[in-house]
C-alpha positions as CSV (number, residue, x, y, z in Angstrom):
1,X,-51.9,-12.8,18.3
2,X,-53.8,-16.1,17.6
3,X,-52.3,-17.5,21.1
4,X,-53.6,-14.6,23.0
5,X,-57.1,-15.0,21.6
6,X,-57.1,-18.6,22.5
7,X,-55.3,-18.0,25.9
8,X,-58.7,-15.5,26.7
9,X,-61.0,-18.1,24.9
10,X,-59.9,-20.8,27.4
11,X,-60.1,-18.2,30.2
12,X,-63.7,-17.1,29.7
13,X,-64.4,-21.1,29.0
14,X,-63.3,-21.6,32.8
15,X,-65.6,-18.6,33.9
16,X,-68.1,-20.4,32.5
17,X,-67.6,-23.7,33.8
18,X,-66.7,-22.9,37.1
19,X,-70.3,-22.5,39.0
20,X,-70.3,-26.6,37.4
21,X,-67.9,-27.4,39.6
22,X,-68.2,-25.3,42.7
23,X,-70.4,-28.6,44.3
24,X,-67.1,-30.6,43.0
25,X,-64.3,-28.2,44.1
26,X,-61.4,-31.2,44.7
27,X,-58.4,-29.5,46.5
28,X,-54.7,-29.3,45.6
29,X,-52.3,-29.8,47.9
30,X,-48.7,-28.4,47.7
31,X,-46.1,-29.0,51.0
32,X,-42.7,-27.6,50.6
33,X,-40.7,-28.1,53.9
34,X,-42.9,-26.6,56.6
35,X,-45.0,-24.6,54.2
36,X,-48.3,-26.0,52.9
37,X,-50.5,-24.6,50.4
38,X,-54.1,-25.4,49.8
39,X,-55.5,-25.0,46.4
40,X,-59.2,-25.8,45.1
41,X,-58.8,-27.3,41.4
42,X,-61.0,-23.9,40.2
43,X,-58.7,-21.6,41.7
44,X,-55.5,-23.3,40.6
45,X,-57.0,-23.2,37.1
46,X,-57.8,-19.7,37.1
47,X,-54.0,-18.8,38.6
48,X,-52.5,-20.6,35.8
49,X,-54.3,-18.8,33.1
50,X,-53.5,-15.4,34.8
51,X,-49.6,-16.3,34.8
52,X,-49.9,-17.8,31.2
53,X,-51.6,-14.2,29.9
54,X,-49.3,-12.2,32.2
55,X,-46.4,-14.2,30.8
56,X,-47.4,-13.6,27.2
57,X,-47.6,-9.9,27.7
58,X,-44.1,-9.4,29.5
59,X,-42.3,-11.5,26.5
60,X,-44.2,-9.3,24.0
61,X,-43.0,-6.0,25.7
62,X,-39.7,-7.6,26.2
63,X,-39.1,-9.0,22.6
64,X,-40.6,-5.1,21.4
65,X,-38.1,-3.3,23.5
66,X,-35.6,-5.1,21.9
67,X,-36.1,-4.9,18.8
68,X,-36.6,-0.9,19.6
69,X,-32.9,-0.7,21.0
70,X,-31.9,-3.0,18.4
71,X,-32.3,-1.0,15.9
72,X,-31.7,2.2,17.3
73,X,-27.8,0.7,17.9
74,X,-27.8,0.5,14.5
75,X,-29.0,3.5,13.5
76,X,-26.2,4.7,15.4
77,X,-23.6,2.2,14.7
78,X,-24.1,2.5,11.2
79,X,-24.4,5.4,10.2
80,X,-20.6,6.7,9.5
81,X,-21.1,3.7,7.1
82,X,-24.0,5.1,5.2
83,X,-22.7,8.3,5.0
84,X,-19.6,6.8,3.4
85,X,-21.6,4.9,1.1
86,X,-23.5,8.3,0.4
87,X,-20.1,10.2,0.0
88,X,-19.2,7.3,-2.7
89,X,-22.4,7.8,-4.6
90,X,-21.7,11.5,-4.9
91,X,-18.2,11.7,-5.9
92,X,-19.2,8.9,-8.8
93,X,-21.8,12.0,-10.2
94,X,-18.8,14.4,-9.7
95,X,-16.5,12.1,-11.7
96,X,-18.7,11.8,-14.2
97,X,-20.0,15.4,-14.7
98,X,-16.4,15.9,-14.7
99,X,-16.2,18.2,-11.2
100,X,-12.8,16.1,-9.9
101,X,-11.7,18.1,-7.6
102,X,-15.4,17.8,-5.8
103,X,-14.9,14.0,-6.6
104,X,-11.8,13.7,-5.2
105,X,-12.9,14.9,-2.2
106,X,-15.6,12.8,-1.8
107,X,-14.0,9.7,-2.9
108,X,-11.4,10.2,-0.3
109,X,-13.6,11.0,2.4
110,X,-15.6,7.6,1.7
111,X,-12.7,5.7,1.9
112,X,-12.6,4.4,5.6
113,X,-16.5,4.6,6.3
114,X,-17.3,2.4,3.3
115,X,-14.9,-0.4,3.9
116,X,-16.4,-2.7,1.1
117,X,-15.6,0.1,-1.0
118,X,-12.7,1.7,-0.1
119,X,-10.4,0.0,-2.5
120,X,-12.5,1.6,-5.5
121,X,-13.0,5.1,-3.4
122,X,-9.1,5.0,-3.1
123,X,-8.8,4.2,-6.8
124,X,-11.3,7.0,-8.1
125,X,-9.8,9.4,-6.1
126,X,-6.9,8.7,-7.0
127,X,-8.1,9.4,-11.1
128,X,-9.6,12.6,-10.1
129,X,-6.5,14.0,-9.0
130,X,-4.6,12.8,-12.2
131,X,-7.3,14.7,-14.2
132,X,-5.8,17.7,-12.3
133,X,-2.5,16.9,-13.1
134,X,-2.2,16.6,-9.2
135,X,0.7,14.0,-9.0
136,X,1.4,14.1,-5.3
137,X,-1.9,13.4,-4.7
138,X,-2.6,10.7,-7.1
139,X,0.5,9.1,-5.9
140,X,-1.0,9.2,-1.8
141,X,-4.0,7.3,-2.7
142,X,-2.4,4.4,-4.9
143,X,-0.4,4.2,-1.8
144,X,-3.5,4.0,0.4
145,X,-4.9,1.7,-2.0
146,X,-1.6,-0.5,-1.9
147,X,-2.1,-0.8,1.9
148,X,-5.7,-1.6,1.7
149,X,-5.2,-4.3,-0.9
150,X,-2.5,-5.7,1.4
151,X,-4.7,-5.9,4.7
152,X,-7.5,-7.8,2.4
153,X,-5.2,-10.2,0.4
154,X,-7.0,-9.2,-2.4
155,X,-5.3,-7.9,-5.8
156,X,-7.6,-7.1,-8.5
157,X,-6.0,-7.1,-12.1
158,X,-8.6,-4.3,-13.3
159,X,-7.4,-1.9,-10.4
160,X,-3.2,-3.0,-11.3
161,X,-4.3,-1.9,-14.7
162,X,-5.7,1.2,-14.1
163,X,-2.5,2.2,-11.4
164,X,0.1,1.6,-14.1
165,X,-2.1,4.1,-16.7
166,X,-2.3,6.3,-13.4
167,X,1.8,6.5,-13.1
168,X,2.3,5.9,-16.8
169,X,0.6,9.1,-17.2
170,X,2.6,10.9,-14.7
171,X,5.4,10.7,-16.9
172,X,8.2,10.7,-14.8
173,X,11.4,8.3,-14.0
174,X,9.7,7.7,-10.3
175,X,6.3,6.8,-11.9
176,X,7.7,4.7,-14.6
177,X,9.6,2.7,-11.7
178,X,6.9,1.8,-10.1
179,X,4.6,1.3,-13.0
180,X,7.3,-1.2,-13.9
181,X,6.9,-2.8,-10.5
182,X,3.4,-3.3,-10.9
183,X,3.7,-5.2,-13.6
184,X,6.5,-7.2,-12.9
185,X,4.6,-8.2,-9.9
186,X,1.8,-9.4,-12.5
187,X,4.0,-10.4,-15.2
188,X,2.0,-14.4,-15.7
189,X,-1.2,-12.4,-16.7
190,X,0.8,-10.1,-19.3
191,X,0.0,-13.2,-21.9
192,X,-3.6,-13.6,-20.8
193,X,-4.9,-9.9,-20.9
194,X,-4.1,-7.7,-24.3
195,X,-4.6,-4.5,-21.7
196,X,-1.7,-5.4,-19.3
197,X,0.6,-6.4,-22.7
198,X,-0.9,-3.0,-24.6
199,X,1.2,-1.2,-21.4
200,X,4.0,-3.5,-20.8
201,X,4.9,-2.8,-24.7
202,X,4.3,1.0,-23.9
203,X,6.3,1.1,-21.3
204,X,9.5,-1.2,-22.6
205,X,9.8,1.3,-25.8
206,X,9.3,4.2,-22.8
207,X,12.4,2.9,-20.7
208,X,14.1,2.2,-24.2
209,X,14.2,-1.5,-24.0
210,X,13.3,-2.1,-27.4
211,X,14.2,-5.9,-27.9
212,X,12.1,-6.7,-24.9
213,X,9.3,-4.6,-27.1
214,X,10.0,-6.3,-29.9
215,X,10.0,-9.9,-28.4
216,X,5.9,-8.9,-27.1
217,X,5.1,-7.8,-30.4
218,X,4.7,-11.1,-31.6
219,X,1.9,-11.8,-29.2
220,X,0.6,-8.2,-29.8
221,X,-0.2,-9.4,-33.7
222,X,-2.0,-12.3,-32.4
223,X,-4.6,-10.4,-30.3
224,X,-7.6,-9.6,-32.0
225,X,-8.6,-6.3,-29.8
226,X,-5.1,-4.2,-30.8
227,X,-5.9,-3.0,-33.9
228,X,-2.8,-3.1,-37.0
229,X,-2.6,1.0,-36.6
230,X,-1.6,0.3,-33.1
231,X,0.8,-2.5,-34.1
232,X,2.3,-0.4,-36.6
233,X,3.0,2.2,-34.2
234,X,5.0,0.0,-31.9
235,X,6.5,-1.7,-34.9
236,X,8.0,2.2,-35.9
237,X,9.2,3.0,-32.7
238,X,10.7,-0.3,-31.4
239,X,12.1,-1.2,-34.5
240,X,13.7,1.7,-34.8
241,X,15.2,1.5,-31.6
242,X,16.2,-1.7,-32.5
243,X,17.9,-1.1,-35.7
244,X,19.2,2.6,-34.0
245,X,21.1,0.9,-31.3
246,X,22.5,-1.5,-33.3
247,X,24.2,0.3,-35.7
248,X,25.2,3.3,-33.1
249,X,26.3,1.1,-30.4
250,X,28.0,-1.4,-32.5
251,X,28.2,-1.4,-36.8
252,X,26.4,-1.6,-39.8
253,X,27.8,-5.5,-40.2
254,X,25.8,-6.2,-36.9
255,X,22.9,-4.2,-38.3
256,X,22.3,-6.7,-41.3
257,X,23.2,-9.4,-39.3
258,X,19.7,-8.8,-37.3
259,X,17.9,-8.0,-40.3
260,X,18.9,-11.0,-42.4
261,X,18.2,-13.0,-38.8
262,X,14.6,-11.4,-38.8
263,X,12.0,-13.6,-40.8
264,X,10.7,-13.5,-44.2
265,X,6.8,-11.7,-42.7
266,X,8.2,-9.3,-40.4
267,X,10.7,-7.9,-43.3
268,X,7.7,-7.4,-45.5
269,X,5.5,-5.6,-42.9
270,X,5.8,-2.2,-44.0
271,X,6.5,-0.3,-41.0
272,X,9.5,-2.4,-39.9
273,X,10.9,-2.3,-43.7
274,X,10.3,1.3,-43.6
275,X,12.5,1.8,-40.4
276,X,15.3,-0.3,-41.4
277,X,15.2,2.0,-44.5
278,X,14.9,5.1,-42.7
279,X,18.1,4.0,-39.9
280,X,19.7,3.2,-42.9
281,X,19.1,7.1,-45.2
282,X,20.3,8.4,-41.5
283,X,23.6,6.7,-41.8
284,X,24.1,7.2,-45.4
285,X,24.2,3.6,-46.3
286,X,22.6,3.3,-49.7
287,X,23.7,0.1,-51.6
288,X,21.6,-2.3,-49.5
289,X,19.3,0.8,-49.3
290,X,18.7,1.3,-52.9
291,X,18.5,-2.9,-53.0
292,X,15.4,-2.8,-50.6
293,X,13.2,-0.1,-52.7
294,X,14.2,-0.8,-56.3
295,X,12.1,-4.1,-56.4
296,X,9.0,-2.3,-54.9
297,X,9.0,1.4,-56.4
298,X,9.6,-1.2,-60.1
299,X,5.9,-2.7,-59.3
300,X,2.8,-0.2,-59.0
301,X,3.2,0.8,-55.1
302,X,0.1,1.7,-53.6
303,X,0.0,5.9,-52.0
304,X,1.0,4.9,-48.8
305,X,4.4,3.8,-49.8
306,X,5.0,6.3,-52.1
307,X,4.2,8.8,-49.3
308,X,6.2,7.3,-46.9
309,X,9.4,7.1,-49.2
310,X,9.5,10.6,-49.1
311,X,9.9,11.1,-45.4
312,X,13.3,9.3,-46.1
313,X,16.3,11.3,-46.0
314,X,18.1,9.4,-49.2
315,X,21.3,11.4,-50.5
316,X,22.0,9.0,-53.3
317,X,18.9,8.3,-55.2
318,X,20.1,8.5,-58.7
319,X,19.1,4.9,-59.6
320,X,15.6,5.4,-57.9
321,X,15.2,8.6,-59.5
322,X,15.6,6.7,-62.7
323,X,12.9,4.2,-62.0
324,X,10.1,6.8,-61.2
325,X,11.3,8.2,-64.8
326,X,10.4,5.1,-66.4
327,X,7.7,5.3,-64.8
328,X,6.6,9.1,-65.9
329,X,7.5,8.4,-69.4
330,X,4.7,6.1,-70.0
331,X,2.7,8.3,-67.7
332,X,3.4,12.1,-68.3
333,X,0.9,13.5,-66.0
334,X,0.4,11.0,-63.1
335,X,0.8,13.1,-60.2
336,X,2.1,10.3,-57.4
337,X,5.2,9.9,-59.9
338,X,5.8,13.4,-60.7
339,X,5.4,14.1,-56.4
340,X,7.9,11.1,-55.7
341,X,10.6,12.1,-58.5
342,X,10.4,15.9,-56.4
343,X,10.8,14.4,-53.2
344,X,13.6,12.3,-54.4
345,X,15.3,15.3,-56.5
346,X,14.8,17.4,-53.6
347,X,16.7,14.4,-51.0
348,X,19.9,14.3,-53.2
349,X,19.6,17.9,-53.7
350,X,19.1,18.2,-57.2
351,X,17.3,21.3,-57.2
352,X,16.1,22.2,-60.7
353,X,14.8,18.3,-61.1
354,X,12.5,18.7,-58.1
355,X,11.1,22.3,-59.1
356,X,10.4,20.8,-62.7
357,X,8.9,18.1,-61.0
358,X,6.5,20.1,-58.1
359,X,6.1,22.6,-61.0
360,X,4.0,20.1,-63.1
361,X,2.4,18.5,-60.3
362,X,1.0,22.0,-59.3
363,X,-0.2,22.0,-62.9
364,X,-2.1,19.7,-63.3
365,X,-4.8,21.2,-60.7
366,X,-5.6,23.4,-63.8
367,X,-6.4,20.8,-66.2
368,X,-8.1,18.3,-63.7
369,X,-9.7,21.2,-61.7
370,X,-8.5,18.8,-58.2
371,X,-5.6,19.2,-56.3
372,X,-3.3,16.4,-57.2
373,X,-0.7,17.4,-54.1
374,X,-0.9,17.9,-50.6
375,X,0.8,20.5,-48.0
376,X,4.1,18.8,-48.2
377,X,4.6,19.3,-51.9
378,X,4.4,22.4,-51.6
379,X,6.7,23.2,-48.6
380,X,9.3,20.4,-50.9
381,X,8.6,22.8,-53.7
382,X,9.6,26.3,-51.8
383,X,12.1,25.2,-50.5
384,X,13.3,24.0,-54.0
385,X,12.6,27.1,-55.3
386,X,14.5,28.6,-52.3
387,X,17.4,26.4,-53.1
388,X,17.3,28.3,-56.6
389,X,16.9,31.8,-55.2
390,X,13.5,32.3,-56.5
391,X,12.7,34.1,-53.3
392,X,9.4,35.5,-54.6
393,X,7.8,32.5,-56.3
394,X,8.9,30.2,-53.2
395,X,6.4,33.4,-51.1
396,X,4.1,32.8,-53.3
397,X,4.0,28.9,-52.8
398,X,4.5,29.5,-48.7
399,X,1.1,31.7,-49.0
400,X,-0.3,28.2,-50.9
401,X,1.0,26.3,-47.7
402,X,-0.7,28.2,-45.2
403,X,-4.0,28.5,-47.2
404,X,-4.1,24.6,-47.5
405,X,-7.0,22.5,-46.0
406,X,-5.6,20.9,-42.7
407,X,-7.8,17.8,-43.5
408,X,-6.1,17.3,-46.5
C-alpha cells in the first residue's frame, strides 16, 4: 500500500513539473529494425508511471486470486481430513461417557481420514469393542492397526501393551497366541518396563509355564510399582505349579530336590512356604510337612498364618495339634488357638476335638461381647457337628453362617 501511494505521489510530482519542461521537451529516440519511435522525455515519463501503476494493480489482483483459489483447494482438499479429526474427537467423548458402541463407530470411521491418528483411532476402536465383549471386532482393528504400524515403521511400546491386555482379555487359546507373539517380538523391553513384565508373568502362569514365571519373579520383587499383594499372587499360583508338576510328573524325591535348591529368602516368603505346604497336605506327605510348621506354629505366629494353616488339607496333625495345646493351656480362652486346634481337629477328622474347640470359640462372644470367629468357623463347626449327627445344632450354626457380615 505504501508503494502505491508513493507510485501516485511521483505521478502528480510529474503533473506538476511538466509545464517546466514543455520549453525543454528533449526527445527520445527508439529504432528497432525499420520501426522508429519518437518520444519527448515528458511523455516517456508519464508512460512509465502508467505501466508501473497498471503493473502494481494486475500483480495485486493476481497474487489475491490466488490466494482465493488457494484456499478454496483446501477447503476442499482437506476437509475429509477434518471431518476425521472431528469423528476422532467425538468417539474420545463416547469412550469416556462410556457409549462404546457409538465410539467404536466413530473411532473407526476416523481411521483413514485422520492419518496422523489412525494408529490411536484403530487402537480405541479396537477397546470399544472389547468393552462389548465383541471379539471378532476387536480382533479386525488390532489387525488394521498391525498394517498401519507396518506401512509407518513405527511400533509404539504403549500401543503393544495395550494389544496384549486387548487379547489377554479375550481369553482364548488364539488370543493367547498371539498375545504371546507380541511380546516375544518385544521381549528386550520386558526388563525395562514393569507393565510389559506385569503381562509376560500373567500370561507364562496362563499357558502353564510356571518355571518361566518363576524365573521373572525375581525381577518382579525388584520393581518398586508391583506391589507385594501382587507378588504374592504370582508367587501362589506359579509356585504351585511349580511344586504340582514336579511331584505329579515326576516324585516327591525331585520335589525336595527343588525346594532344598531354592534359596534361604524365597523359602521364608510366606506364600511360596505356604504352597510347598499345601502340594505337600494334597499328597499326603506329612513328615517334612509337620518339619516345616512345627518351628513356626512353636513361636507366636501372627493371624495371617494361622488363617492360612487352615486352608491346608493336613490328615496327620497329631503333633501340631499338640503344640496349639500347649499353647491353650497357658491361654484358656485365646480364640486364634482355640480356631486353629478346630481347624486342625476337623483336617484329621477328629470330630469331637474340633466341636469342643469351635464350641468354646463361639463362647467367648458372650463373655467379650465381640465375635472372636469369622464365617469359616462356623461352616468348620457344622460340619463338625454334622460329622456327629447333631443335625439340628449344625441348622442352627448354618442360620449363623448365612446371617454373618460379608465384610467380616
Amino acid at each position: 500500500m505504501i508503494r502505491f501511494i508513493i507510485i501516485i505521489a511521483l505521478f502528480f510530482t510529474m503533473l506538476a513539473l511538466s509545464p517546466l519542461l514543455i520549453d525543454e521537451k528533449g526527445y527520445i529516440l527508439i529504432a528497432m529494425g525499420e520501426t522508429i519511435i519518437e518520444l519527448t522525455v515528458l511523455s516517456a515519463a508519464i508512460l512509465f508511471l502508467l505501466f508501473a501503476i497498471s503493473a502494481f494493480i494486475i500483480v495485486k489482483m493476481l497474487r489475491g486470486g490466488f490466494k482465493l483459489s488457494f484456499n478454496a483447494w483446501h477447503t476442499v482438499a482437506f476437509a475429509s481430513r477434518r471431518r476425521g479429526i472431528a469423528n476422532f474427537n467425538k468417539g474420545l467423548a463416547a469412550y469416556m461417557l462410556e457409549d462404546y458402541e457409538n465410539a467404536e463407530q466413530l473411532f473407526a470411521k476416523s481411521a483413514e481420514p485422520a492419518k496422523r491418528q489412525s494408529q490411536s483411532a484403530y487402537l480405541l476402536a479396537a477397546a470399544a469393542s472389547a468393552k462389548q465383549n465383541l471379539d471378532a471386532n476387536t480382533n479386525h482393528y488390532l489387525d488394521l492397526l498391525a498394517q498401519e504400524s507396518q506401512k509407518n515403521n513405527d511400533t509404539d511400546l504403549a500401543s503393544v501393551i495395550v494389544k496384549v491386555k486387548l487379547l489377554m482379555n479375550q481369553a482364548r487359546s488364539e488370543a493367547y497366541k498371539k498375545a504371546r507373539v507380541l511380546i516375544d517380538d518385544n521381549h528386550k523391553q520386558i526388563g525395562h518396563d514393569t507393565r510389559l513384565l506385569t503381562l509376560e508373568i500373567d500370561l507364562c502362569i496362563i499357558e502353564k509355564r510356571f518355571e518361566a514365571a518363576v524365573a521373572w519373579l525375581s525381577a518382579a520383587r525388584k520393581a518398586k510399582s508391583i506391589s507385594d499383594k501382587q507378588i504374592q499372587a504370582w508367587e501362589d499360583q506359579a509356585y504351585y505349579g511349580v511344586f504340582n508338576d514336579l511331584i505329579t510328573k515326576q516324585d516327591n524325591a525331585s520335589l525336595q530336590t527343588y525346594w532344598k535348591s531354592l534359596g534361604r529368602k524365597i523359602k521364608q516368603r510366606e506364600a511360596v512356604l505356604f504352597t510347598y505346604c499345601q502340594v505337600l497336605a494334597e499328597h499326603n506327605i506329612s513328615e517334612p510337612l509337620t518339619e516345616l510348621i512345627t518351628p513356626v506354629l512353636k513361636k507366636e505366629p501372627n493371624v495371617q498364618f494361622l488363617k492360612r494353616l487352615r486352608t491346608l488339607p493336613i490328615k496327620q496333625s497329631e503333633p501340631l495339634i499338640a503344640i496349639v495345646q500347649k499353647h491353650l493351656h497357658n491361654d484358656k480362652h485365646s480364640a486364634q488357638w482355640l480356631s486353629c486346634l478346630g481347624h486342625l481337629a476337623l483336617m484329621s477328622e477328629q470330630w469331637s476335638m474340633a466341636e469342643k474347640a469351635f464350641g468354646s470359640l463361639v463362647k467367648l462372644e458372650a463373655n467379650q461381647q465381640t465375635k472372636q470367629y469369622d464365617k469359616e468357623d462356623l461352616r468348620a463347626f457344622a460340619q463338625a457337628l454334622m460329622a456327629e449327627g447333631q443335625h439340628q445344632a449344625a441348622n442352627e450354626v448354618w442360620v449363623k453362617v448365612n446371617e454373618f457380615p460379608t465384610q467380616s
